[in-house]
ZABAMAR-904109 format. One record per residue: residue in three letters; chain; x, y, z of N, C-alpha, C in turn. Coordinates in nm, 2 decimals. Example, Ala and Ser with C-alpha at 12.3 -4.5 7.8 and 13.67 -1.06 7.14 Angstrom:
<sites>
residu:ala; chaine:A; n.x:1.32; n.y:-0.57; n.z:0.78; ca.x:1.23; ca.y:-0.45; ca.z:0.78; c.x:1.32; c.y:-0.33; c.z:0.78
residu:ser; chaine:A; n.x:1.28; n.y:-0.22; n.z:0.71; ca.x:1.37; ca.y:-0.11; ca.z:0.71; c.x:1.29; c.y:0.00; c.z:0.79
</sites>
This chain:
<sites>
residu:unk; chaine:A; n.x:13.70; n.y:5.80; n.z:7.84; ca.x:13.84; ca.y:5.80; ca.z:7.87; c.x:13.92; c.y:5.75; c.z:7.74
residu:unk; chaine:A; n.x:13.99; n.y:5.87; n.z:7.70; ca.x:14.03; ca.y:5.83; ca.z:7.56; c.x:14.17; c.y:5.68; c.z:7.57
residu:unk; chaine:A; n.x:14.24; n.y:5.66; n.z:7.70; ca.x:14.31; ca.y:5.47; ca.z:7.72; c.x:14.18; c.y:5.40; c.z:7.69
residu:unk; chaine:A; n.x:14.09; n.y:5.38; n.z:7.75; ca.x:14.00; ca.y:5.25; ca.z:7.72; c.x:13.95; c.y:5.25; c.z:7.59
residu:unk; chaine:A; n.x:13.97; n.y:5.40; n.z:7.49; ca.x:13.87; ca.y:5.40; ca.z:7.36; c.x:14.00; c.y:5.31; c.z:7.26
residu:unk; chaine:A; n.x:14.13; n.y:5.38; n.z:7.32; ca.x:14.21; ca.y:5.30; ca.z:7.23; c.x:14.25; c.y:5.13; c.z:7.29
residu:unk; chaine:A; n.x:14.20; n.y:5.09; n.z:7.39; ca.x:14.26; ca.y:4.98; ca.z:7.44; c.x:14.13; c.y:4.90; c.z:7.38
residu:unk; chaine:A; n.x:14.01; n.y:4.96; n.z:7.34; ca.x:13.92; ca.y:4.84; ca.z:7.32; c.x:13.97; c.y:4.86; c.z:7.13
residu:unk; chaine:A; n.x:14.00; n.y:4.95; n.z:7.07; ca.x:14.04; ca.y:4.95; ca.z:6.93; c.x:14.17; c.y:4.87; c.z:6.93
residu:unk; chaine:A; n.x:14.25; n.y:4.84; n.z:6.99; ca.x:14.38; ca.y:4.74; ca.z:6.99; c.x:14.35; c.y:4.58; c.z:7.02
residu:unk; chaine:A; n.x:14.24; n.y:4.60; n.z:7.04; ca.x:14.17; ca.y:4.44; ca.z:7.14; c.x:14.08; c.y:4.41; c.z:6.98
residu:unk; chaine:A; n.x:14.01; n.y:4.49; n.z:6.95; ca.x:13.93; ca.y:4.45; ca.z:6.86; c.x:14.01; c.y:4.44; c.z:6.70
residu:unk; chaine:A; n.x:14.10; n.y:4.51; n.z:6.69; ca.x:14.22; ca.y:4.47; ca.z:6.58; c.x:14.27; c.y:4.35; c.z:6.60
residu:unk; chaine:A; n.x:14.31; n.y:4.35; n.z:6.70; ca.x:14.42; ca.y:4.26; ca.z:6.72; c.x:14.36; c.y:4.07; c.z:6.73
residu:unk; chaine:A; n.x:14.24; n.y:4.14; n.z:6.78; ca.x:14.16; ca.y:3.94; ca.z:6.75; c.x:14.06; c.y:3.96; c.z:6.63
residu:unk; chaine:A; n.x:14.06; n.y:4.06; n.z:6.55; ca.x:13.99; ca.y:4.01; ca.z:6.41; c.x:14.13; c.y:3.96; c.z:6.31
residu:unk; chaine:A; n.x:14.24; n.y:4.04; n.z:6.40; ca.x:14.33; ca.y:4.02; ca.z:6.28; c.x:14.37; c.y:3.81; c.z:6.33
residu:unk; chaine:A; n.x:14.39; n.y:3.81; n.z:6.42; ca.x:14.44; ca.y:3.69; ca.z:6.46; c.x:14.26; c.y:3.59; c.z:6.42
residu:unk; chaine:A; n.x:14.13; n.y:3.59; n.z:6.42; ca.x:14.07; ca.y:3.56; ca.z:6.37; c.x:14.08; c.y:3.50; c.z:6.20
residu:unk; chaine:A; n.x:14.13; n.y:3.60; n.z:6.11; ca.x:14.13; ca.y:3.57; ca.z:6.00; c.x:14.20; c.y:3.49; c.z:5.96
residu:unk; chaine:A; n.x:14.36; n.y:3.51; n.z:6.05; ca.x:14.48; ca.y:3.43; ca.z:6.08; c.x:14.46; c.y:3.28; c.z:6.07
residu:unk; chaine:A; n.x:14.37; n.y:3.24; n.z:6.17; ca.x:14.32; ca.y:3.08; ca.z:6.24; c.x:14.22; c.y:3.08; c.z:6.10
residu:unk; chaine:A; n.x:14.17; n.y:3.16; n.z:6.07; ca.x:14.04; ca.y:3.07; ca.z:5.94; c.x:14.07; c.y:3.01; c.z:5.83
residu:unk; chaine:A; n.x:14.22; n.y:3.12; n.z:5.78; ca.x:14.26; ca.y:3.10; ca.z:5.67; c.x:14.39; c.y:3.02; c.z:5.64
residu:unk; chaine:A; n.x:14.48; n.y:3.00; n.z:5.77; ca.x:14.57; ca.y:2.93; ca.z:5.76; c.x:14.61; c.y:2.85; c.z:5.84
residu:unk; chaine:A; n.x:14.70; n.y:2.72; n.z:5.81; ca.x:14.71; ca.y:2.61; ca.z:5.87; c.x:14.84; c.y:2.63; c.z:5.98
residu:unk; chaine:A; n.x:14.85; n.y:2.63; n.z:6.09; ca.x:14.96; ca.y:2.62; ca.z:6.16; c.x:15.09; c.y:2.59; c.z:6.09
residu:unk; chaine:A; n.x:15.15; n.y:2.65; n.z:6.12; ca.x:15.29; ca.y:2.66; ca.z:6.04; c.x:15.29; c.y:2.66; c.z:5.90
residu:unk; chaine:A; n.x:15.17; n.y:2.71; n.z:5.86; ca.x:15.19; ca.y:2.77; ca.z:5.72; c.x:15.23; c.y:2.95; c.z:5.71
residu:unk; chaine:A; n.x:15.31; n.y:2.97; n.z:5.60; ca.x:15.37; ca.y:3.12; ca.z:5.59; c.x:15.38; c.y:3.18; c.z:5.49
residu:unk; chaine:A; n.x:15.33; n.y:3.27; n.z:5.44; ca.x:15.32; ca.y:3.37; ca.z:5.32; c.x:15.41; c.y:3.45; c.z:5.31
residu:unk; chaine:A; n.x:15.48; n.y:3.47; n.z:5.22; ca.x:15.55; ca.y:3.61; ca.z:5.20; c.x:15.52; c.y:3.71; c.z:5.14
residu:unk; chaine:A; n.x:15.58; n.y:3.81; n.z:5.22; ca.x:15.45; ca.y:4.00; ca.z:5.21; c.x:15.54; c.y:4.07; c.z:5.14
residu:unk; chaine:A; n.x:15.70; n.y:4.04; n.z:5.19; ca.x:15.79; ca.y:4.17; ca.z:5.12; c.x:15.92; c.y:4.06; c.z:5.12
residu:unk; chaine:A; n.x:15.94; n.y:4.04; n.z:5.02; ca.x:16.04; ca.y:3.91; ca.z:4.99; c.x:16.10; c.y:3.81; c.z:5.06
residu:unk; chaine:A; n.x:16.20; n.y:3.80; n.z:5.13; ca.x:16.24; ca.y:3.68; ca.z:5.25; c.x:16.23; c.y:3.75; c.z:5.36
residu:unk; chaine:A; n.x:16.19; n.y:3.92; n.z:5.38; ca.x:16.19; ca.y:4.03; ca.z:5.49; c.x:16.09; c.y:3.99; c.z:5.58
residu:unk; chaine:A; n.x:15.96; n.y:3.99; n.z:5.54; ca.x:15.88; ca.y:4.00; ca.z:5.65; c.x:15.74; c.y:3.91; c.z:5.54
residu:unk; chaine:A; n.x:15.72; n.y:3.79; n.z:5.61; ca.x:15.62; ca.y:3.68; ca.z:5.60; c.x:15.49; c.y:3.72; c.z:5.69
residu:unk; chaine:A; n.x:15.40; n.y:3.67; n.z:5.65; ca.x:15.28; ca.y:3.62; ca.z:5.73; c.x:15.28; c.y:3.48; c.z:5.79
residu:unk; chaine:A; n.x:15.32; n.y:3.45; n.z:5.93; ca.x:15.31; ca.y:3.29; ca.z:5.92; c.x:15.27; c.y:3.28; c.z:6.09
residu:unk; chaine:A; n.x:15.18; n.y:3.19; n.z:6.01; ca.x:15.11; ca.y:3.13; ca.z:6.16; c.x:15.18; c.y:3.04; c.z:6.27
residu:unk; chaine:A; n.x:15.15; n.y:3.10; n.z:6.39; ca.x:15.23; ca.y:2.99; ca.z:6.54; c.x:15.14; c.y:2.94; c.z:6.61
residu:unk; chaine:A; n.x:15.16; n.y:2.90; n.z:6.70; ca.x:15.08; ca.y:2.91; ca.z:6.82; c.x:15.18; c.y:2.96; c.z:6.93
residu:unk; chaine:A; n.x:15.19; n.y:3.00; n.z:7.02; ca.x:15.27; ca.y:3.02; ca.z:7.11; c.x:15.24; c.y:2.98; c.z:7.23
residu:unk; chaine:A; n.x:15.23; n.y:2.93; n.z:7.37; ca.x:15.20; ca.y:2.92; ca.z:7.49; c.x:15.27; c.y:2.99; c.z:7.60
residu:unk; chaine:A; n.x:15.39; n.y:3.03; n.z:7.54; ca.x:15.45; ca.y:3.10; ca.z:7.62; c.x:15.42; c.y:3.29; c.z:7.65
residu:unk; chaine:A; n.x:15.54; n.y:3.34; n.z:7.68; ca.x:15.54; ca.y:3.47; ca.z:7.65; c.x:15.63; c.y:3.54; c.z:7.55
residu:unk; chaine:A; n.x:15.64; n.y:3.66; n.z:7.58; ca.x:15.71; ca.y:3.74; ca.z:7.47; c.x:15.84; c.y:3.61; c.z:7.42
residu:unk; chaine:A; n.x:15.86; n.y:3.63; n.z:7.31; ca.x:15.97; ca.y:3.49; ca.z:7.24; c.x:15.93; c.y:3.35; c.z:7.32
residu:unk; chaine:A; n.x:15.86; n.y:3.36; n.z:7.35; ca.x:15.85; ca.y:3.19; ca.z:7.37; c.x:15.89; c.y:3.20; c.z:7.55
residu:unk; chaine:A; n.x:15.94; n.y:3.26; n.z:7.58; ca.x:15.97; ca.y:3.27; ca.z:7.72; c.x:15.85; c.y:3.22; c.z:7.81
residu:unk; chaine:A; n.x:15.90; n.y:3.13; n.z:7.95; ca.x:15.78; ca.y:3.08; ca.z:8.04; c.x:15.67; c.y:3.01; c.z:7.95
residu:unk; chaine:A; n.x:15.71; n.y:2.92; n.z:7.86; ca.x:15.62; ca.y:2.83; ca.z:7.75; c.x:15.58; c.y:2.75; c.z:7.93
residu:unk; chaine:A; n.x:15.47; n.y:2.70; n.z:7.85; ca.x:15.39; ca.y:2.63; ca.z:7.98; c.x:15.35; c.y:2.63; c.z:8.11
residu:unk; chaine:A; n.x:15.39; n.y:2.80; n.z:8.11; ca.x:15.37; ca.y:2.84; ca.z:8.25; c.x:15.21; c.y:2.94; c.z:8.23
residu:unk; chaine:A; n.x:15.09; n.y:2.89; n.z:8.20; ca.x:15.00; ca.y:2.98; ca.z:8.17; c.x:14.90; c.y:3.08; c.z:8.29
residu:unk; chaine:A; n.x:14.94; n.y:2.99; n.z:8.43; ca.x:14.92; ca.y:3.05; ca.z:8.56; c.x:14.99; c.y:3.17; c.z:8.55
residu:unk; chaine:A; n.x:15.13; n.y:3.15; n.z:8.57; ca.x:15.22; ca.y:3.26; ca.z:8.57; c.x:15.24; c.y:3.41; c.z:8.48
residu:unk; chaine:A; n.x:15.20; n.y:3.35; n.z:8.33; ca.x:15.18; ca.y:3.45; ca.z:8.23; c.x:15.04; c.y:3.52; c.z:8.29
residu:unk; chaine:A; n.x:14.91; n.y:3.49; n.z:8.30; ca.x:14.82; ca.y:3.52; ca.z:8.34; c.x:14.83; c.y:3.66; c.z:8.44
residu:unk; chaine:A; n.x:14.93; n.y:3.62; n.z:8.56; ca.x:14.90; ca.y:3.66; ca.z:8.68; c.x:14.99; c.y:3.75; c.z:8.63
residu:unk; chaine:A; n.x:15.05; n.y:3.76; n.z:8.56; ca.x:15.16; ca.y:3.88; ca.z:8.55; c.x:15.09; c.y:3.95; c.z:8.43
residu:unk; chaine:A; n.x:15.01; n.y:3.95; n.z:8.37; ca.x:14.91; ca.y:4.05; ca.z:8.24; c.x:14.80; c.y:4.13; c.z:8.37
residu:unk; chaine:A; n.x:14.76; n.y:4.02; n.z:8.49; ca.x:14.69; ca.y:4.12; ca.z:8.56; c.x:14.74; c.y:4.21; c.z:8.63
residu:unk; chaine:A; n.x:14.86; n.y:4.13; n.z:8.69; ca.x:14.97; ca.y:4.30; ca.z:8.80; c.x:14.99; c.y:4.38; c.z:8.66
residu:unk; chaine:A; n.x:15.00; n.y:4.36; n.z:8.53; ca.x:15.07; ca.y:4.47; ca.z:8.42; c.x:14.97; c.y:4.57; c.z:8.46
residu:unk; chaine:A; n.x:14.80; n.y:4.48; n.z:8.45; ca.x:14.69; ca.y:4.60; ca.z:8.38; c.x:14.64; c.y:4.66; c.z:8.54
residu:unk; chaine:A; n.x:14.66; n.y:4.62; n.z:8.63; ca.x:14.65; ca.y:4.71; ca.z:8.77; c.x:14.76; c.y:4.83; c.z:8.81
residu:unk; chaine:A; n.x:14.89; n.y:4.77; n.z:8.73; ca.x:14.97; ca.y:4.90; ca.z:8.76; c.x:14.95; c.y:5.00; c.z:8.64
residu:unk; chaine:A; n.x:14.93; n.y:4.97; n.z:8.51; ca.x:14.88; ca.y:5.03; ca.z:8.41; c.x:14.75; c.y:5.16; c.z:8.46
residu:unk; chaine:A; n.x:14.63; n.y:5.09; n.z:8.51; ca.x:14.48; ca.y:5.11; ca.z:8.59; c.x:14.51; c.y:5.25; c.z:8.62
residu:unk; chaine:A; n.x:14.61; n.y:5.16; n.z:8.73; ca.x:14.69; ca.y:5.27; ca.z:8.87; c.x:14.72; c.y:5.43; c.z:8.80
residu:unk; chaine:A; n.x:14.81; n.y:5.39; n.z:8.71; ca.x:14.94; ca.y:5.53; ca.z:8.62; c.x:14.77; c.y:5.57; c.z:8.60
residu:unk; chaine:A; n.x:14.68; n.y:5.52; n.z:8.54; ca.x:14.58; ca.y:5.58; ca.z:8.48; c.x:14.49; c.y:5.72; c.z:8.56
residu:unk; chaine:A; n.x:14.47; n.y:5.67; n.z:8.67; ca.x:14.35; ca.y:5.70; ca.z:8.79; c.x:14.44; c.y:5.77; c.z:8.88
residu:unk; chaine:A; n.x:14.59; n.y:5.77; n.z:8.93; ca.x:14.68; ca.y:5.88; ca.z:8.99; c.x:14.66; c.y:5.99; c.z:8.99
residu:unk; chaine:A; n.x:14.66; n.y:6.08; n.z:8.90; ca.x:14.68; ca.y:6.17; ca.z:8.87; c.x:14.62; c.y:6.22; c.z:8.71
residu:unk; chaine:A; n.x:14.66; n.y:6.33; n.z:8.66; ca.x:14.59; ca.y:6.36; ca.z:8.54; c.x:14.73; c.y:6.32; c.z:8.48
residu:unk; chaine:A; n.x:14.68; n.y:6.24; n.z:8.37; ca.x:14.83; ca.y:6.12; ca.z:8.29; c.x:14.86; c.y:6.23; c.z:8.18
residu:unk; chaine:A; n.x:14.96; n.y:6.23; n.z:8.10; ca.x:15.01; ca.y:6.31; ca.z:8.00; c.x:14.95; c.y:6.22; c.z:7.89
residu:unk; chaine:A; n.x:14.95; n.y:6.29; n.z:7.81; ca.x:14.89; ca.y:6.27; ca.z:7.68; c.x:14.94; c.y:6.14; c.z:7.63
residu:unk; chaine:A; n.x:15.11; n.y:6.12; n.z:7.59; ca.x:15.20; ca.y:6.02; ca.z:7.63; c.x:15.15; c.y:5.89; c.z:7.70
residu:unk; chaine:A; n.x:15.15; n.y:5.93; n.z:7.83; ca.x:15.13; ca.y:5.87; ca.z:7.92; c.x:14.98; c.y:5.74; c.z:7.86
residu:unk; chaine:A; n.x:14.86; n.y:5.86; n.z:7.84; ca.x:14.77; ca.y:5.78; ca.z:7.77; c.x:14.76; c.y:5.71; c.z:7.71
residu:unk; chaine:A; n.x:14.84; n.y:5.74; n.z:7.55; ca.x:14.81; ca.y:5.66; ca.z:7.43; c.x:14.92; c.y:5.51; c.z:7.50
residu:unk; chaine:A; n.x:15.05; n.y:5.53; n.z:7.61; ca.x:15.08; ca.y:5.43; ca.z:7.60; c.x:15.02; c.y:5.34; c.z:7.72
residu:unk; chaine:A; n.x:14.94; n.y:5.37; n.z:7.77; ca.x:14.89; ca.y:5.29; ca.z:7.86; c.x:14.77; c.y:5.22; c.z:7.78
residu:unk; chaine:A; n.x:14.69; n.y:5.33; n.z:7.71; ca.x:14.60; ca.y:5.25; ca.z:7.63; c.x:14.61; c.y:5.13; c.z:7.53
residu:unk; chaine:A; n.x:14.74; n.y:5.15; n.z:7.46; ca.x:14.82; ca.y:5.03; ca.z:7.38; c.x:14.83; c.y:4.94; c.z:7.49
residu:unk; chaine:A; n.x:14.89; n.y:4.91; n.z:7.62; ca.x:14.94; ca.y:4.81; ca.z:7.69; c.x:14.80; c.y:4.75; c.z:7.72
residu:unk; chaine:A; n.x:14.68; n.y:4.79; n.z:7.77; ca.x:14.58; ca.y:4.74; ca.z:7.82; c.x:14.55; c.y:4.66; c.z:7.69
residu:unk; chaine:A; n.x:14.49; n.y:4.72; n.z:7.61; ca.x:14.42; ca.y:4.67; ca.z:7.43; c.x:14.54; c.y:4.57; c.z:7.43
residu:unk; chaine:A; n.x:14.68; n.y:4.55; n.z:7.40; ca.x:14.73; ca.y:4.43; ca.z:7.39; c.x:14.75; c.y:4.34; c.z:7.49
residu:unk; chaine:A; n.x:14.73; n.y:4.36; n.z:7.63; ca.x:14.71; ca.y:4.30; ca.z:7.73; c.x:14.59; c.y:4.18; c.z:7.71
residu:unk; chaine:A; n.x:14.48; n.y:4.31; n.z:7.72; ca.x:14.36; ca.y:4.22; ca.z:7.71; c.x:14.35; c.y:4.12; c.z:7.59
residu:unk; chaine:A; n.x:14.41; n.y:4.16; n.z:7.45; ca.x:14.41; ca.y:4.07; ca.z:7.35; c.x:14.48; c.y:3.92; c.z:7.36
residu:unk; chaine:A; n.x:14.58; n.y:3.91; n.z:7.42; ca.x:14.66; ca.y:3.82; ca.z:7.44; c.x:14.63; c.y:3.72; c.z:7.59
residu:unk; chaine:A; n.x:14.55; n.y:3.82; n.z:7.66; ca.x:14.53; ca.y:3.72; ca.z:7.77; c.x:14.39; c.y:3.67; c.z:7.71
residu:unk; chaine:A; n.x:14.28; n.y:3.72; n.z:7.64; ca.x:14.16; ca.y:3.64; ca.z:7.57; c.x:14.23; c.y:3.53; c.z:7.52
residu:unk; chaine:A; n.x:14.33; n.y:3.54; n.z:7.44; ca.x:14.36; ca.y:3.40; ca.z:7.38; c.x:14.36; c.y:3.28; c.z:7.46
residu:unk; chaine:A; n.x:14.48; n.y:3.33; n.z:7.60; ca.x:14.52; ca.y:3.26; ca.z:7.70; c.x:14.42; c.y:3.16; c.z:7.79
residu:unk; chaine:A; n.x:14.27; n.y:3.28; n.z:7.82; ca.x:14.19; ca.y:3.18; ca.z:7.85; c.x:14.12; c.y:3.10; c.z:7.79
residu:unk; chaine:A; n.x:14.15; n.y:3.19; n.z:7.65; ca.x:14.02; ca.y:3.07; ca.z:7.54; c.x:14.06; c.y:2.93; c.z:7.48
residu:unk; chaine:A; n.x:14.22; n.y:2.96; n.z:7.47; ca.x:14.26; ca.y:2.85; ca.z:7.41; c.x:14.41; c.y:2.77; c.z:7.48
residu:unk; chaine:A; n.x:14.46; n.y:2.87; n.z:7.55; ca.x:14.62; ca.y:2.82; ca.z:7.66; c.x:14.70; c.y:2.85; c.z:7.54
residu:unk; chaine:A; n.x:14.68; n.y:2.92; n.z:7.42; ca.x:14.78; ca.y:2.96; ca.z:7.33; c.x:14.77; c.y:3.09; c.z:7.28
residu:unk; chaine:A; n.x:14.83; n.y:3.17; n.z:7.26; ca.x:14.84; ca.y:3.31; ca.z:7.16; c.x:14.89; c.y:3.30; c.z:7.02
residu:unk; chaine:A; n.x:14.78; n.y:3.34; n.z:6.96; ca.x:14.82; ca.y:3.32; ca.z:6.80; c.x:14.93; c.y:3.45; c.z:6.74
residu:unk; chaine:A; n.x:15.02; n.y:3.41; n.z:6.70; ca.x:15.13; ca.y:3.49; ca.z:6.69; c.x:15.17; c.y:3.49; c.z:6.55
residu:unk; chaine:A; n.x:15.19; n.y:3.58; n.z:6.44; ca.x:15.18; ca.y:3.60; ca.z:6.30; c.x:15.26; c.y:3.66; c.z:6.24
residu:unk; chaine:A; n.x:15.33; n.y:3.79; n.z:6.22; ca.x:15.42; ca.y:3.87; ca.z:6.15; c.x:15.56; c.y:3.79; c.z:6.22
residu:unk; chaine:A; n.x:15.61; n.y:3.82; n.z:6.12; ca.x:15.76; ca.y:3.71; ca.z:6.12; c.x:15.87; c.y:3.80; c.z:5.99
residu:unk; chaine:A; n.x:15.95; n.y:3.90; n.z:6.07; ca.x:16.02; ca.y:3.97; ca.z:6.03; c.x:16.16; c.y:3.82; c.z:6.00
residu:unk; chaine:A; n.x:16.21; n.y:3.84; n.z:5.92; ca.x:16.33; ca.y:3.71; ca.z:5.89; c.x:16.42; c.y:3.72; c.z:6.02
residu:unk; chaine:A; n.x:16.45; n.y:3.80; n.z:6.10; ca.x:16.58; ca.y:3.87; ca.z:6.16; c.x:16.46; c.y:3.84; c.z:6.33
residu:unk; chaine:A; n.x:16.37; n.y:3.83; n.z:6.31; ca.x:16.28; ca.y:3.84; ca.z:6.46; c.x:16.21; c.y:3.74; c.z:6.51
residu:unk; chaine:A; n.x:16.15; n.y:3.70; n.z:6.62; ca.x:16.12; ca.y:3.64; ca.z:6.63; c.x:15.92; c.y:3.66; c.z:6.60
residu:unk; chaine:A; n.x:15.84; n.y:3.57; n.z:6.59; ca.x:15.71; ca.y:3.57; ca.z:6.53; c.x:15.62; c.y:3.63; c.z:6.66
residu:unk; chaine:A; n.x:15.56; n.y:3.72; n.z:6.64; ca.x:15.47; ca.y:3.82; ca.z:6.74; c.x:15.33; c.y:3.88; c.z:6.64
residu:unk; chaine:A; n.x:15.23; n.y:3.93; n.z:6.69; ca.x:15.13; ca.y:3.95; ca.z:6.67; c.x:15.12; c.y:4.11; c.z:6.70
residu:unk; chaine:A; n.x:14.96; n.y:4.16; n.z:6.67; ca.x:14.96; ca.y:4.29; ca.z:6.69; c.x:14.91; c.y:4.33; c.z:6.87
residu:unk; chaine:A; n.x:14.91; n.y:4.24; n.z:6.95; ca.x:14.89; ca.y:4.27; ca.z:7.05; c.x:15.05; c.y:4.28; c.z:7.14
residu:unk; chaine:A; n.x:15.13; n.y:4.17; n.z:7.08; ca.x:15.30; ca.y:4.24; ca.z:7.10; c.x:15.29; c.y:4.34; c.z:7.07
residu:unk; chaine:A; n.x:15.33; n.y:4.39; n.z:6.97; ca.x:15.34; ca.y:4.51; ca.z:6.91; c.x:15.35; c.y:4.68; c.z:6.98
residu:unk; chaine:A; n.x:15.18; n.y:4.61; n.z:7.03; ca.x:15.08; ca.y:4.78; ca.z:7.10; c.x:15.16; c.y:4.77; c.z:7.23
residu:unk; chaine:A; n.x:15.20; n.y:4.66; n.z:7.28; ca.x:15.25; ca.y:4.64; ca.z:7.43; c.x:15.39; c.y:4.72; c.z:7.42
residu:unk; chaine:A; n.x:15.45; n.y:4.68; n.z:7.32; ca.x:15.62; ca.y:4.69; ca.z:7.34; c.x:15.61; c.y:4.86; c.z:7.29
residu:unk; chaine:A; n.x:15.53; n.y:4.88; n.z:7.20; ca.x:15.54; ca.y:5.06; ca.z:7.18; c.x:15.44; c.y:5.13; c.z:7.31
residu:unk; chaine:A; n.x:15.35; n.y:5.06; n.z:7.35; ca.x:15.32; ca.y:5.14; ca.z:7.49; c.x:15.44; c.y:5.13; c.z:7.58
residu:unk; chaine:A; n.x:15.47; n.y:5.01; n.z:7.63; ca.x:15.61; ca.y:5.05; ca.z:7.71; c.x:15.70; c.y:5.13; c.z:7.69
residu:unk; chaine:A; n.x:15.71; n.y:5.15; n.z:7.57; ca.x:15.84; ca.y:5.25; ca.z:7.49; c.x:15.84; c.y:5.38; c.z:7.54
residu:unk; chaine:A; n.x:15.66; n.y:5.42; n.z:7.55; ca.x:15.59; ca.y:5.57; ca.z:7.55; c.x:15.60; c.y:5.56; c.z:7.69
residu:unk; chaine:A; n.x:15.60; n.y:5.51; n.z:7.77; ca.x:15.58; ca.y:5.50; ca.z:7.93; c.x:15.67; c.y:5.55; c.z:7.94
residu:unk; chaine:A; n.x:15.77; n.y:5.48; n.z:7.89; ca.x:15.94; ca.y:5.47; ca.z:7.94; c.x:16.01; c.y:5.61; c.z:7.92
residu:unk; chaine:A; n.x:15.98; n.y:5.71; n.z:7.79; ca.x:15.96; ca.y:5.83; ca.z:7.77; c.x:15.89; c.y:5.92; c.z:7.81
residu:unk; chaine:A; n.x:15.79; n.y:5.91; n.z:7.84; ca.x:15.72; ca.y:6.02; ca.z:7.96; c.x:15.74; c.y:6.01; c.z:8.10
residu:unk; chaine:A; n.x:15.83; n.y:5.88; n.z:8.10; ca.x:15.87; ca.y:5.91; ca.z:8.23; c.x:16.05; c.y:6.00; c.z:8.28
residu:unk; chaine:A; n.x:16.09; n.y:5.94; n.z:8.15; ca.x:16.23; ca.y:6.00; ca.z:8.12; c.x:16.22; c.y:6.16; c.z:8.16
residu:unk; chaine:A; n.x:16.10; n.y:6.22; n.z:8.03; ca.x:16.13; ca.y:6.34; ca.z:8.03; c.x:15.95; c.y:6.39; c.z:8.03
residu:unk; chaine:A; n.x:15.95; n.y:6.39; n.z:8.19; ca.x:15.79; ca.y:6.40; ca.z:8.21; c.x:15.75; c.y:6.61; c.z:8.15
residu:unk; chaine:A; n.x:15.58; n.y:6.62; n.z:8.13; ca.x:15.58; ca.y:6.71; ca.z:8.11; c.x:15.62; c.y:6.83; c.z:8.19
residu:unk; chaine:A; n.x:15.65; n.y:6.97; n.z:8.15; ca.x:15.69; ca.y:7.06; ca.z:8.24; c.x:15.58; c.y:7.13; c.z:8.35
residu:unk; chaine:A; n.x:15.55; n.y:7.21; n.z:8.42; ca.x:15.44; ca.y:7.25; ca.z:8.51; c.x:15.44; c.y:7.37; c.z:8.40
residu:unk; chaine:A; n.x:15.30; n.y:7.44; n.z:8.36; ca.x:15.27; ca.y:7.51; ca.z:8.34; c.x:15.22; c.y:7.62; c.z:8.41
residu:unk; chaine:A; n.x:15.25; n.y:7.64; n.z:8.50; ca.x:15.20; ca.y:7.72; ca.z:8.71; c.x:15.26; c.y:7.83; c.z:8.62
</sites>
């Protein structure tokens, strides 16, 4: 199933990249990649998307598994659009990357830090552009070919 081939490639990016992250730098240390635009700098976060629900790790939890059951769902319904796929595959791969943290550590390691944004990782990332792709194949689903 070409969602799981890309959700386990988004899982396995996204915690070598956050691996390298934790080896090589110190919590609240920050690099700059493209002048005051966009740093490399290490967080921890416990919350969710921007810090939202910090210390609620029951609640973040339980709401990454209703995401990947209704995600499952769109999957096994029906025959999914192409669309449909790659963004369901992004949500699961950053799903699952973000909730590993959750159980491994009660924190998500959170890294790119645009100056203007707030600090997110590559498992944000896959999530917010799978939702994007959802959100458009659902807008303007494909036509019947009958």
């Amino acid at each position: 199933m070409p969602a799981l081939a890309l959700a386990v490639l988004v899982y396995v990016v996204d915690q070598g990249i956050k691996l390298l992250v934790e080896n090589t730098m110190a919590v609240g240390e920050s690099i700059p990649l493209v002048g005051n635009s966009l740093s490399l700098t290490y967080i921890l976060n416990d919350g969710g998307a921007f810090g939202i629900f910090s210390g609620s790790q029951i609640f973040l939890m339980a709401g990454s598994a209703v995401a990947v059951i209704v995600v499952v769902w769109m999957l096994l319904a029906g025959p999914p659009s192409k669309l449909t796929t790659i963004g369901c595959g992004l949500i699961l791969g950053g799903a699952a990357g973000n909730l590993h943290d959750r159980i491994t550590s009660g924190e998500v390691t959170d890294y790119v830090h645009f100056s203007f944004w707030y600090i997110f990782n590559a498992a944000d990332a896959a999530i917010v552009v799978g939702v994007g792709m959802l959100l458009i194949s659902s807008l303007f689903p494909p036509k019947d070919r009958g």
